[in-house]
ROPAVO-350568 format. One record per residue (C-alpha): residue number from 1; residue in one letter; x, y negated, z negated. Coordinates in steps of 0.001 Angstrom, whole numbers, plus 500000, padded with zeros to 6 digits. Layout:
<doses>
@resi NUM, resn A, X X, Y Y, Z Z
...
</doses>
This chain:
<doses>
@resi 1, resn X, X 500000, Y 500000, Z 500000
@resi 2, resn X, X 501020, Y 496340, Z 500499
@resi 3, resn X, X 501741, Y 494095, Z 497800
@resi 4, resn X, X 499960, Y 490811, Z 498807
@resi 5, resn X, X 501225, Y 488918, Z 496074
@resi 6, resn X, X 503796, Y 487124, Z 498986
@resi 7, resn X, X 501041, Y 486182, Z 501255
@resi 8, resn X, X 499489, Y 484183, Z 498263
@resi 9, resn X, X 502830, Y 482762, Z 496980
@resi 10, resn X, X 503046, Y 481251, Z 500474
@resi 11, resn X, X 500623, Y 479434, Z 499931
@resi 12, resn X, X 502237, Y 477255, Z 497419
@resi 13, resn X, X 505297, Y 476432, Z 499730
@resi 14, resn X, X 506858, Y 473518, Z 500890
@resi 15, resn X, X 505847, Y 473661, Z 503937
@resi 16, resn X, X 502240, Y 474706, Z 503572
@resi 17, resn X, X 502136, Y 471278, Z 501589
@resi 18, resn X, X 503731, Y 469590, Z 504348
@resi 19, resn X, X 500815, Y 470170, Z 507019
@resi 20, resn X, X 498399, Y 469612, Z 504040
@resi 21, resn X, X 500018, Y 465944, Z 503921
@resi 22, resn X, X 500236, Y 465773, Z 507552
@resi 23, resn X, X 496475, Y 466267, Z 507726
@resi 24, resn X, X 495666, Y 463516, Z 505182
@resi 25, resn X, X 497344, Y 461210, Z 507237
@resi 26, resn X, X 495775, Y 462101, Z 510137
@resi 27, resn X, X 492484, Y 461683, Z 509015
@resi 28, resn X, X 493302, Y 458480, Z 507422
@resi 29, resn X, X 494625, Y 457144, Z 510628
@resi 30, resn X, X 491460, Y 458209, Z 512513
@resi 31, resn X, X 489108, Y 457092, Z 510143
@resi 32, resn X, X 491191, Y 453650, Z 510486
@resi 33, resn X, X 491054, Y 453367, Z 514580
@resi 34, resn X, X 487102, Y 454245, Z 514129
@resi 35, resn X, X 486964, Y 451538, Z 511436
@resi 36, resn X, X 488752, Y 449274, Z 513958
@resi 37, resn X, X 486918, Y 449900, Z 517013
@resi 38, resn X, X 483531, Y 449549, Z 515573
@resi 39, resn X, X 484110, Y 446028, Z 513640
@resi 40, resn X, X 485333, Y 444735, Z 517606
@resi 41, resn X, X 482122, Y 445862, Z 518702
@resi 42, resn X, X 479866, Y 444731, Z 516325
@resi 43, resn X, X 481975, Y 441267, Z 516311
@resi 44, resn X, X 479436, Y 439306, Z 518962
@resi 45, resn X, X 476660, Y 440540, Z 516770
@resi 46, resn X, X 478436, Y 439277, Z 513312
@resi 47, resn X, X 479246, Y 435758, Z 515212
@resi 48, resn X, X 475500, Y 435517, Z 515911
@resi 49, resn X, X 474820, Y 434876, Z 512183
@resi 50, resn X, X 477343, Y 432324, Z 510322
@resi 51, resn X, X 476407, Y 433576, Z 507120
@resi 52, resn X, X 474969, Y 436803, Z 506667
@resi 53, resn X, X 474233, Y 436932, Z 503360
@resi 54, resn X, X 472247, Y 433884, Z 501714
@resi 55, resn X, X 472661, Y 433869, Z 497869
@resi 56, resn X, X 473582, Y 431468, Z 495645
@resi 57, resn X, X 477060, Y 431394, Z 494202
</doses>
């Protein structure tokens, strides 16, 4: 029988925690282009209204 002990302790590698890094980054850079991209094209609509909330300060 196989000891699977290794294939967990793999797991907790350096480089398995590399590409787990490498993800986050990813998805944080993606989230940030969509983020990006929709504030230029809602930008004509937001200059249509100077002040788009109205509450006292």
């Amino acid at each position: 029988m196989r000891d699977h002990s290794s294939s967990i302790e793999t797991n907790n590698s350096p480089g398995h925690f590399r590409w787990i890094v490498c993800a986050l980054l990813f998805f944080a850079t993606t989230i940030n282009y969509m983020d990006r991209q929709l504030l230029s094209l809602l930008k004509p609509i937001l200059d249509q209204h100077p002040n788009p909330v109205d509450f006292p300060l």
